[in-house]
C-alpha positions as CSV (number, residue, x, y, z in Angstrom):
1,X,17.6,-69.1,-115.1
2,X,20.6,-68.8,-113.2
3,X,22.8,-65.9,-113.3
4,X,25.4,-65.9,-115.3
5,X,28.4,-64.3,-117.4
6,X,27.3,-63.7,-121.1
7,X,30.0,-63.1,-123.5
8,X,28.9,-60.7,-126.6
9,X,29.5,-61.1,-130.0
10,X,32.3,-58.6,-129.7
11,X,33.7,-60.3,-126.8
12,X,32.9,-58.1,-123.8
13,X,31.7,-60.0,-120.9
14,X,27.9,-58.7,-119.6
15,X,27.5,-59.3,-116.2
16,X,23.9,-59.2,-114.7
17,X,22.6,-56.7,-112.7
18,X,23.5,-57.3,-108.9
19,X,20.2,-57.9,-107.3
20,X,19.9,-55.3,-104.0
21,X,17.2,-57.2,-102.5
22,X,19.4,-58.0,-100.1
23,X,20.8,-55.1,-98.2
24,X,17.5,-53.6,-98.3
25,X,16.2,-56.8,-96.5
26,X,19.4,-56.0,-94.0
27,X,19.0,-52.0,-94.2
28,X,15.3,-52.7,-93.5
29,X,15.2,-55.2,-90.4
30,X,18.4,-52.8,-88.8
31,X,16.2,-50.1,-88.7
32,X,13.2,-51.9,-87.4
33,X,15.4,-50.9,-83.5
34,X,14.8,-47.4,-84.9
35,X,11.1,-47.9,-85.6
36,X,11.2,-49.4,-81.7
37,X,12.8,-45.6,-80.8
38,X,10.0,-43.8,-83.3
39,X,7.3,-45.7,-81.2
40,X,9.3,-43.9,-77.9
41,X,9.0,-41.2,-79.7
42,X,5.5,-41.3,-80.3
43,X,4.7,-42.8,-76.8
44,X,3.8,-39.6,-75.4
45,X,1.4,-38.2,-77.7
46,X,-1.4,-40.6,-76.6
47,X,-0.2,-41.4,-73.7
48,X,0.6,-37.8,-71.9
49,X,-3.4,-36.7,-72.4
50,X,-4.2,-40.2,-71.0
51,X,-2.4,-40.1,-67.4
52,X,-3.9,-36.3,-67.3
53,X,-6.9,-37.9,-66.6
54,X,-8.5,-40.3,-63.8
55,X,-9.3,-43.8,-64.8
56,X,-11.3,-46.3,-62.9
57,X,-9.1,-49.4,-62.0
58,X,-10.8,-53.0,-63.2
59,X,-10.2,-54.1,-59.4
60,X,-13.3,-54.6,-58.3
61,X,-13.1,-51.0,-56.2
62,X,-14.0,-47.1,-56.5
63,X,-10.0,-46.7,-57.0
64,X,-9.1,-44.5,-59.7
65,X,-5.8,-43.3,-61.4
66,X,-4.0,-39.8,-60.3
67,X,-3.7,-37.7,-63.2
68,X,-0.3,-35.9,-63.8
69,X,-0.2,-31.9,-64.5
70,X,1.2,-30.4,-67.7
71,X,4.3,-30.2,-65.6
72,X,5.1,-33.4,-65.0
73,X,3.9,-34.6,-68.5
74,X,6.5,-32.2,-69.9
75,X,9.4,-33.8,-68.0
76,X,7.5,-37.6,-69.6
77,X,8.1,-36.4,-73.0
78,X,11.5,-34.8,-72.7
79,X,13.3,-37.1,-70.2
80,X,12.9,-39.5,-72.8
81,X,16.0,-37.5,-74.6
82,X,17.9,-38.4,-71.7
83,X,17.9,-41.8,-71.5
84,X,18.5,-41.5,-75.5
85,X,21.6,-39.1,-75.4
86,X,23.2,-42.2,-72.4
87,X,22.2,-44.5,-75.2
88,X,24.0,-42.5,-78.2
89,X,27.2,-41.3,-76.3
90,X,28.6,-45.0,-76.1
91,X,27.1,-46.9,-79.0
92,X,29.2,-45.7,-81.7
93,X,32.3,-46.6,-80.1
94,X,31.2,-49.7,-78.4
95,X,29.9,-50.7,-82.5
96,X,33.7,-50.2,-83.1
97,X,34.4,-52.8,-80.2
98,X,31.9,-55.6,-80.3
99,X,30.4,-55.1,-83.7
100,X,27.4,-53.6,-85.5
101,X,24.9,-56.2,-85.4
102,X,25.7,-57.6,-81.8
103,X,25.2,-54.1,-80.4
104,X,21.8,-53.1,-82.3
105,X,20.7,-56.5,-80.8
106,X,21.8,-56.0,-77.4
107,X,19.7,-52.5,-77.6
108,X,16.5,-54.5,-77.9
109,X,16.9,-55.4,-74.6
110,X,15.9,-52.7,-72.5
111,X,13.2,-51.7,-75.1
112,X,11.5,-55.2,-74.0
113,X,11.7,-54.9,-70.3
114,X,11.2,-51.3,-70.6
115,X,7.4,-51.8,-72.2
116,X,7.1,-54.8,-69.9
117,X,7.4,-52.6,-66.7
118,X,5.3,-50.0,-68.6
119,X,2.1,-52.2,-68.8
120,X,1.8,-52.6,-65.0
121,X,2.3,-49.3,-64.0
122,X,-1.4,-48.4,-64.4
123,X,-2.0,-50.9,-61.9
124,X,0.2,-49.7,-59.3
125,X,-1.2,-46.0,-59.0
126,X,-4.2,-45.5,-57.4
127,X,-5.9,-42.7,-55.8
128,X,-7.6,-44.8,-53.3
129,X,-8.8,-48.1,-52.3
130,X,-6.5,-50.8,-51.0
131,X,-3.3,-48.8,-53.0
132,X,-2.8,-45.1,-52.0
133,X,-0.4,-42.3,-53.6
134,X,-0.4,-38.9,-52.3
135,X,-0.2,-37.2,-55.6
136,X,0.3,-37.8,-59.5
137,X,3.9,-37.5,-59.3
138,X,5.1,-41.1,-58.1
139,X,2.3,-42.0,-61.3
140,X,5.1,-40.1,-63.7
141,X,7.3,-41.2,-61.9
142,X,6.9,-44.8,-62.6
143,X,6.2,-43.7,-66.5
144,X,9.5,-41.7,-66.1
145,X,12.0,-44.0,-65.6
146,X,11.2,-47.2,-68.1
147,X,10.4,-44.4,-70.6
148,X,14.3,-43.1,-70.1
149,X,15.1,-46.8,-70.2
150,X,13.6,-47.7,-73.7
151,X,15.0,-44.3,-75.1
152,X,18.1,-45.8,-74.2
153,X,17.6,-48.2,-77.1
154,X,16.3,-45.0,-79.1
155,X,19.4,-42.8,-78.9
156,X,21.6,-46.4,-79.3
157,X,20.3,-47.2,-82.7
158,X,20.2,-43.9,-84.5
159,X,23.9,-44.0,-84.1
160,X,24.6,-47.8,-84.8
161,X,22.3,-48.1,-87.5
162,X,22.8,-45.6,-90.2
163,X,26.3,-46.7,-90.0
164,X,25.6,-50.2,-90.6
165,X,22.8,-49.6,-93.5
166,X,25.8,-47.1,-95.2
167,X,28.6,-49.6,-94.6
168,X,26.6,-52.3,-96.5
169,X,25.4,-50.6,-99.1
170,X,26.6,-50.2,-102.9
171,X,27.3,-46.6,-104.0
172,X,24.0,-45.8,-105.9
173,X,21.5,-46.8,-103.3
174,X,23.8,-45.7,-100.6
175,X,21.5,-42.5,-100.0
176,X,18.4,-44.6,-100.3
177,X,19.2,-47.5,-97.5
178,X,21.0,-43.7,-95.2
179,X,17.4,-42.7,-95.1
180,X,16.0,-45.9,-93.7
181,X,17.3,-44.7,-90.1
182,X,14.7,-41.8,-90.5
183,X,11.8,-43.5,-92.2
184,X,11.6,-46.2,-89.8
185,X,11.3,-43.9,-86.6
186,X,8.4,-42.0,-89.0
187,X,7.0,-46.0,-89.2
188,X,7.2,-46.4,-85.4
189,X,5.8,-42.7,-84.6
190,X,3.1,-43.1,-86.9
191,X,2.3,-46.7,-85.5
192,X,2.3,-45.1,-81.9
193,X,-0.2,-42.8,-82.6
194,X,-2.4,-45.1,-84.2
195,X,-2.3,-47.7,-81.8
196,X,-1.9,-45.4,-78.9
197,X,-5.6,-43.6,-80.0
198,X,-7.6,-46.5,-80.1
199,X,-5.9,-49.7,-78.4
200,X,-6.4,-49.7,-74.0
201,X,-3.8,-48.7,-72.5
202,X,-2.4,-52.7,-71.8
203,X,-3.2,-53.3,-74.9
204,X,-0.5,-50.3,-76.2
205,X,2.1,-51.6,-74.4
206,X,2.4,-54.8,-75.5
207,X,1.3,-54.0,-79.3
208,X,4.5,-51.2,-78.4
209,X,6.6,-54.3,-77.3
210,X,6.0,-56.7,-80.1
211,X,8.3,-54.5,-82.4
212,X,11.3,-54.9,-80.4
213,X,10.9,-59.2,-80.1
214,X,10.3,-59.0,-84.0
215,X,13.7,-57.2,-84.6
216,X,15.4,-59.5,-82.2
217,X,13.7,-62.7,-84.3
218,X,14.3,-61.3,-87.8
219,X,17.7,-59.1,-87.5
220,X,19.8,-62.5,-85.9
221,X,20.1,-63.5,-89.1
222,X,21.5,-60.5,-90.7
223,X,25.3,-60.8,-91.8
224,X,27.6,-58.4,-90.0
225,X,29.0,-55.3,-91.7
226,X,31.5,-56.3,-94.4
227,X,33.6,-53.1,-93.0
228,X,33.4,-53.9,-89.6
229,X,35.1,-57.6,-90.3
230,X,37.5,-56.0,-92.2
231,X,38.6,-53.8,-89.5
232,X,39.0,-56.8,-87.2
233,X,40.8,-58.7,-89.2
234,X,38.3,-61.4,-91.1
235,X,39.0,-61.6,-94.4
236,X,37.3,-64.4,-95.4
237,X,33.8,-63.5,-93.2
238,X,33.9,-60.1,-94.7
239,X,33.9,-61.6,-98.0
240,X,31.0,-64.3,-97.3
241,X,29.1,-61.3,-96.1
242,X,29.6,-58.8,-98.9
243,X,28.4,-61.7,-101.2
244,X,25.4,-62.1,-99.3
245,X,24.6,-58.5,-99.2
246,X,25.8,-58.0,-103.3
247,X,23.8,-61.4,-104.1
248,X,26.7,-62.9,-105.8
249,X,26.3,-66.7,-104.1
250,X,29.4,-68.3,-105.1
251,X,29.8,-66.8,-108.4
252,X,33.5,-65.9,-109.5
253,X,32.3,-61.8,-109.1
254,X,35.8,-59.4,-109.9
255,X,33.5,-56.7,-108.7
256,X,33.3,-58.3,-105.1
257,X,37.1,-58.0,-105.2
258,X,37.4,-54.9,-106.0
259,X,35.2,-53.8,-103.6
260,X,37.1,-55.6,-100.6
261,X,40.4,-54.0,-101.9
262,X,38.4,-50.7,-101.5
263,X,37.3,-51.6,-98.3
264,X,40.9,-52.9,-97.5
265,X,42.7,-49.4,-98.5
266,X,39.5,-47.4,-96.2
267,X,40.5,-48.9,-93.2
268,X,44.4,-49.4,-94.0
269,X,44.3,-46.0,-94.2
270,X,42.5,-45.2,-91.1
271,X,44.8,-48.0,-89.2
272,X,47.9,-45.8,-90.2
273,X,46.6,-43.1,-87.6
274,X,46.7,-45.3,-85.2
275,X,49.7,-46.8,-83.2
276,X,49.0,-50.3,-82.7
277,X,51.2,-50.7,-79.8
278,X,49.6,-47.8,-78.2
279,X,48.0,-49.3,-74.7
280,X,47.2,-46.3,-73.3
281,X,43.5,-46.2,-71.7
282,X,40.4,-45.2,-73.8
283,X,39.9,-41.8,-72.5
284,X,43.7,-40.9,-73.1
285,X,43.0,-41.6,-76.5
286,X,40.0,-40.0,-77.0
287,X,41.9,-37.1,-75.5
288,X,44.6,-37.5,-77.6
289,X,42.8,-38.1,-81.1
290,X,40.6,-34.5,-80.0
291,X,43.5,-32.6,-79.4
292,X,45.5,-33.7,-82.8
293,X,42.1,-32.6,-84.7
294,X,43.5,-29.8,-86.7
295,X,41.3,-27.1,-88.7
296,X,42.0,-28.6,-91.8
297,X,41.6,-32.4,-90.9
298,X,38.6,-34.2,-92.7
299,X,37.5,-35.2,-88.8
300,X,37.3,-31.8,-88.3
301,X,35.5,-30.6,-91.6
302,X,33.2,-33.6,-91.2
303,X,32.5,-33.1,-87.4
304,X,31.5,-29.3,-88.4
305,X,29.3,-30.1,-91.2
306,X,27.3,-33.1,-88.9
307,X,27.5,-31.6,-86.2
308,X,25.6,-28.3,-87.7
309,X,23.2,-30.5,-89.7
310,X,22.0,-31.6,-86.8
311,X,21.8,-28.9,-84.7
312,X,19.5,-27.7,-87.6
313,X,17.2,-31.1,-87.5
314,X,16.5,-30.2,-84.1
315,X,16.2,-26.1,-84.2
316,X,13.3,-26.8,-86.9
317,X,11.0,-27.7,-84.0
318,X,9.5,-30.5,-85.1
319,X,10.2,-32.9,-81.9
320,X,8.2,-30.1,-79.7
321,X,5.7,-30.2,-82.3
322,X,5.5,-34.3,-82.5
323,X,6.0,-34.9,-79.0
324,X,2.9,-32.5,-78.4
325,X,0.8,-32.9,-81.5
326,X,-2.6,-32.7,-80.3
327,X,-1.8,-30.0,-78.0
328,X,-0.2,-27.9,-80.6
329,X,-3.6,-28.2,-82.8
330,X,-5.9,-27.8,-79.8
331,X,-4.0,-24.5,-79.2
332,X,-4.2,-23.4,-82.7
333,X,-8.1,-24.0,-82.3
334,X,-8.4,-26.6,-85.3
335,X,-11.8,-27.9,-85.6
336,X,-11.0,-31.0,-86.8
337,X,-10.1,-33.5,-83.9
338,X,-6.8,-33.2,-82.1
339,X,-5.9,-36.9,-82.4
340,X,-7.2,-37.5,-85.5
341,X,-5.0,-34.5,-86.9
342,X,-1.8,-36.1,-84.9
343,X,-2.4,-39.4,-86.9
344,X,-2.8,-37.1,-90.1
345,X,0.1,-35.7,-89.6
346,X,2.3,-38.6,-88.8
347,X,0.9,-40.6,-91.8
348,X,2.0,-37.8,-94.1
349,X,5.5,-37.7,-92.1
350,X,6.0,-41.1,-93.1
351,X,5.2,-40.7,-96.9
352,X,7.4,-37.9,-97.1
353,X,10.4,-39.5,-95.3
354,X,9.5,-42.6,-97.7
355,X,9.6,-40.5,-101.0
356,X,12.9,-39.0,-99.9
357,X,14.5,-42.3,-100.1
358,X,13.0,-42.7,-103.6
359,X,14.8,-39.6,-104.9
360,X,17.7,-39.3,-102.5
361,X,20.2,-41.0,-105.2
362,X,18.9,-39.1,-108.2
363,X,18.4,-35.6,-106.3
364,X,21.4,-35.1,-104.7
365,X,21.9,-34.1,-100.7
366,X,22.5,-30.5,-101.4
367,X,19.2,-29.5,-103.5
368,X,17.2,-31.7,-101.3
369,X,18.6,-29.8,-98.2
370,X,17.9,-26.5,-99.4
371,X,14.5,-27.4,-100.6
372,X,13.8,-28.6,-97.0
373,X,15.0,-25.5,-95.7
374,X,13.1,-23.1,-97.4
375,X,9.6,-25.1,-97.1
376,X,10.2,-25.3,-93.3
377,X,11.1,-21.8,-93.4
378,X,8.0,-21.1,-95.2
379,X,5.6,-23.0,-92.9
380,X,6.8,-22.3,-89.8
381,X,6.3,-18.4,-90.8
382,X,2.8,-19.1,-91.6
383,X,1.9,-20.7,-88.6
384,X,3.5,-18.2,-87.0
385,X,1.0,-16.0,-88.5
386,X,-1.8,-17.4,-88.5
387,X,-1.7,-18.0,-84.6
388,X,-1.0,-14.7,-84.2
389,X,-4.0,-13.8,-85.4
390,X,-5.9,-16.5,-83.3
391,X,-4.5,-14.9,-80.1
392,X,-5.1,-11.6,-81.4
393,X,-9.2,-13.0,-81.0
394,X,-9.7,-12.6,-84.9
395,X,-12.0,-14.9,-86.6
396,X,-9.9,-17.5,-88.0
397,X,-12.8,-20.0,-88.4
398,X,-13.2,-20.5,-91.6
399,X,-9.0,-20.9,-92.2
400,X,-8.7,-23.4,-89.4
401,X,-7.2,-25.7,-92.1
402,X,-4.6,-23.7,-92.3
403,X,-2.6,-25.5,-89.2
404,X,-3.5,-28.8,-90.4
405,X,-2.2,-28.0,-94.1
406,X,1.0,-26.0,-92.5
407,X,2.0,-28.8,-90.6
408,X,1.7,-31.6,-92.8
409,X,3.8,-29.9,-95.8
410,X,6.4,-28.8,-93.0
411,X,6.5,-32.3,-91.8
412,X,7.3,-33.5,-95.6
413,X,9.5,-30.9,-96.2
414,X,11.6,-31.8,-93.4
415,X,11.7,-35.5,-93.9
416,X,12.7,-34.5,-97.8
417,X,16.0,-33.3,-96.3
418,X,16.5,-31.7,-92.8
419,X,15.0,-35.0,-91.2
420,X,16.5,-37.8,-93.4
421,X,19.7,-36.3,-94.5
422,X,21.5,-35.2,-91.2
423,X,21.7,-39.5,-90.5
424,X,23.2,-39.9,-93.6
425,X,25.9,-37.7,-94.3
426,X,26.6,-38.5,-90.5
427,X,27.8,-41.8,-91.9
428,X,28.7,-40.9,-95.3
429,X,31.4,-38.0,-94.0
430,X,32.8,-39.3,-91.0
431,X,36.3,-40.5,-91.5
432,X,36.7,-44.3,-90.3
433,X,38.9,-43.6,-88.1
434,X,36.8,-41.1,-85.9
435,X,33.2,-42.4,-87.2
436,X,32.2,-43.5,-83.7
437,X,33.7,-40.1,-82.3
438,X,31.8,-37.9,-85.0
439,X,28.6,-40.4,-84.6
440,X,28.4,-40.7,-80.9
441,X,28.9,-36.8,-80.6
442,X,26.4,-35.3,-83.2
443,X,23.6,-38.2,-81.9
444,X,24.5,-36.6,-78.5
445,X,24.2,-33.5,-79.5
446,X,20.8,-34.3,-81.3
447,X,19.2,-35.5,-78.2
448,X,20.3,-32.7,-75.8
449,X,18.6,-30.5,-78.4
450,X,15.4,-32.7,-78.6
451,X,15.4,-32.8,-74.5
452,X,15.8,-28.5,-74.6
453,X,14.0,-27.9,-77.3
454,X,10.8,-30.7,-76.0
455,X,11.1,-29.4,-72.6
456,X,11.3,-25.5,-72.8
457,X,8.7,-25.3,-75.8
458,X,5.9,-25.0,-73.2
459,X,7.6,-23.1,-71.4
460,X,8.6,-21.0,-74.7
461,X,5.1,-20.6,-75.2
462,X,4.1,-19.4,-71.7
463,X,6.4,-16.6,-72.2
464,X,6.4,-15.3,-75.8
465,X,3.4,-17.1,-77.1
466,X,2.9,-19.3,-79.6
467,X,3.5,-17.1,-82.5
468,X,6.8,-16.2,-81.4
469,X,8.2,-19.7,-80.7
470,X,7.1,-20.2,-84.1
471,X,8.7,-17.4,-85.4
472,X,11.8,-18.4,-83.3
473,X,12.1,-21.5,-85.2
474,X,11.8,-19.7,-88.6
475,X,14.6,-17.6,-87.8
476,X,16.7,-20.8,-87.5
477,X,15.8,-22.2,-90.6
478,X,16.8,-19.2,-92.8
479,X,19.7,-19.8,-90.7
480,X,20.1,-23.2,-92.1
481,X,19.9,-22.2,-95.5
482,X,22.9,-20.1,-95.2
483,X,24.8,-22.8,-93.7
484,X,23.8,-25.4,-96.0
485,X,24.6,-23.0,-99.4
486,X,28.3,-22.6,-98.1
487,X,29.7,-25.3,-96.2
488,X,27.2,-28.6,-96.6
489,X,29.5,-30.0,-100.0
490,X,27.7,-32.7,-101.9
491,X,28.3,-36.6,-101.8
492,X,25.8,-38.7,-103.8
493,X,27.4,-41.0,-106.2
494,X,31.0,-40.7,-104.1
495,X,33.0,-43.2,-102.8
496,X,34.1,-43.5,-99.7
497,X,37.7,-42.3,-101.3
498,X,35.9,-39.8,-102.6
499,X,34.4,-38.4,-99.9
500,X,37.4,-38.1,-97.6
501,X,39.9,-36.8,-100.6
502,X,37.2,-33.5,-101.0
503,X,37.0,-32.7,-97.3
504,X,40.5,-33.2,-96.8
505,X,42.3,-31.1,-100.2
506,X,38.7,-29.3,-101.6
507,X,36.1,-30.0,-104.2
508,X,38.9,-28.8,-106.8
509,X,41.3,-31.2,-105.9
510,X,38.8,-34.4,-106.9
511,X,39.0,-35.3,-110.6
């Protein structure tokens, strides 16, 4: 039965429930670019302990593979952050100038030839027979550089994404498409370490590479933001896509109206702090639109509150810990097998980030945040704990679940709130006006913490020990806590209006 208008026998006009189908579909096959960046992620979790060893080469000789130290496998897994913070620092802006869905495609690309490059490098590093390297380097060398080159698609889409997923999505699922960002690069870090622990190494790559070619396939058919047509000016496209997205068809919807005149007044609004006969060149006005930032702006309040949330994400530890799963259990002298624990461990990640979507719209940000906090809190003290103990040579055999159990409810605690939310009140606070500025900068910031964070934990734990980075990373979290209790304000169930009337007159001045 088709959908239509019903009128009631006291003459009020029932309209059907809009089906949301739809922009999950869109929300859905966006983020399948950040599942491409979770498999990056992931990459180095099977792959590090596999270039640490020598492998025979299938060339008919006694040539084997050079492994790489600790060292260099280090600089593998954190030089990855690189190439995603060059990825993050432009998208946001560049989603302003060429679109939202054009640029998430456009990032597929060097995910592709990235994974291409990285199937044949196994074949191109030999420790003798007919090809000859001096030492393991040039081998992480070779992994180095495509690596930075697919993060570059990594850092691009956690900034273009959530923005797209929250600009075309209806108020009371708004929270629950913001998450996807974060449960697809659970997806792809989880489907890393699966296919990474029992695939051959070819046989990775390209499983890693099919992701990226089903995005491009599926996502082309995606609508564009309805907000982004607005902003340039395309009425009538912005309308045909909001249908699409609201699944109105060509029905006669007054609600689809009203929700382009609310579109129409956000960016009116954001267009009267801008001078349109302004030519001045781009860096000018970044320069300019930074220095009018006052204390009291909403850019300002919303560029704080981001811009803490995730420096938070990242001070929780839990890229160190993902980017070196199995040797953080082999450390902590699990019995249970490193890699098996690693898949454990991302399988629960990706259930947790999946539930916080479920609840996200009927929990709130705020509780969900200060939950997260307190768990991570919690867990990281008792791993601290307990692995003080270990190096202390007491018998901990018979708790040596306890890592395994610590680490699975810290990594659904943080995808309950620390992990998910960060993405989404990124796009829910930022002003339109400065979106890309406040996007671009807090991704940026996100991956210079994952590269310091990735890269010095070994070295963290060469000089304090295991215990105390732990214990470091517990501090931050009760940290967290604090900042979320008294400047994180709450947004579920807000408008866009909303939003921007709190942070710019207080909670008080909102009726």
């Amino acid at each position: 039965m088709a959908d239509q208008a019903v009128e009631g026998e006291k003459g009020e006009t029932w309209q059907p429930r809009r089906r949301v189908w739809p922009q999950h579909t869109a929300a859905l096959l966006a983020t399948l670019c950040a599942m491409s960046g979770g498999i990056v992620m992931g990459w180095s979790t099977p792959a590090v302990p596999y270039l640490q060893e020598p492998h025979p080469l299938n060339d008919g000789t006694n040539a084997t593979t050079i492994p790489i130290t600790d060292e260099e496998g280090s600089w593998l897994g954190s030089l990855s952050a690189v190439g995603a913070l060059l990825g993050a620092m432009p998208a946001g802006i560049l989603s302003d100038m060429f679109g939202r869905k054009r640029m998430l495609l456009i990032l597929a690309v060097p995910l592709i030839l990235s994974w291409i490059v990285l199937m044949f490098v196994e074949q191109n590093t030999a420790e003798d027979g007919e090809i000859k390297i001096g030492s393991g380097l040039l081998r992480s060398s070779c992994c180095t550089l495509p690596a930075s080159y697919l993060a570059i698609g990594l850092g691009g889409s956690t900034v273009i994404s959530p923005i797209y997923n929250e600009e075309i999505a209806d108020v009371d699922i708004r929270g629950s498409l913001g998450t996807y960002c974060e449960v697809m690069l659970c997806v792809g870090i989880f489907y890393a370490f699966c296919v990474g622990s029992y695939l051959p190494y070819l046989w990775f790559h390209i499983a890693c590479c099919a992701v990226p070619v089903l995005f491009m396939f599926t996502f082309v058919w995606m609508p564009e933001s309805p907000v982004y047509l607005v902003l340039k000016d395309l009425p009538d496209e912005a309308e045909k896509a909001l249908r699409w997205f609201r699944g109105a068809g060509d029905q006669d919807d007054p609600e689809i109206k009203e929700e382009l005149e609310s579109i129409n007044r956000f960016v009116e609004e954001a267009k009267k702090s801008k001078d349109p006969k302004n030519k001045t060149p781009l860096f000018q006005k970044i320069r300019k639109s930074v220095q009018s930032i006052s204390t009291s702006s909403p850019t300002f309040k919303a560029a704080y509150i981001v811009f803490g949330l995730m420096f938070l994400q990242q001070m929780s530890g839990t890229c160190a810990f993902m980017y070196y799963t199995v040797n953080v259990f082999r450390d902590a002298g699990t019995t249970l097998s490193p890699h098996l624990c690693s898949i454990i461990v991302a399988f629960v990640q990706l259930v947790g980030g999946f539930s916080a979507s479920r609840v996200v719209d009927h929990a709130g940000r705020r509780p969900l945040l200060l939950f997260s906090g307190s768990s991570l809190t919690v867990c990281l003290a008792t791993m601290s704990i307990y692995t003080y103990l270990n190096e202390s040579e007491i018998d901990v055999t018979q708790f040596s679940w306890v890592p395994l159990l610590a680490l699975n409810v810290f990594v659904v605690s943080f995808e309950f709130g620390m992990g998910t939310l960060p993405w989404l009140m990124m796009a829910e606070l930022a002003p339109s006006e400065s979106r890309g500025f406040i996007a671009g900068g807090s991704v940026c910031l996100n991956w210079i913490l994952v590269f310091l964070v990735t890269k010095c934990f070994t070295n963290m734990i060469d000089v304090m020990g295991l215990a105390m980075t732990y214990g470091t990373y517990c501090i931050c979290m009760f940290v967290g806590i604090i900042f979320v209790w008294f400047f994180v304000p709450e947004t579920n169930g807000k408008t866009r209006e909303q939003i921007q009337h709190e942070l710019k007159f207080g909670k008080k001045a909102v009726s």
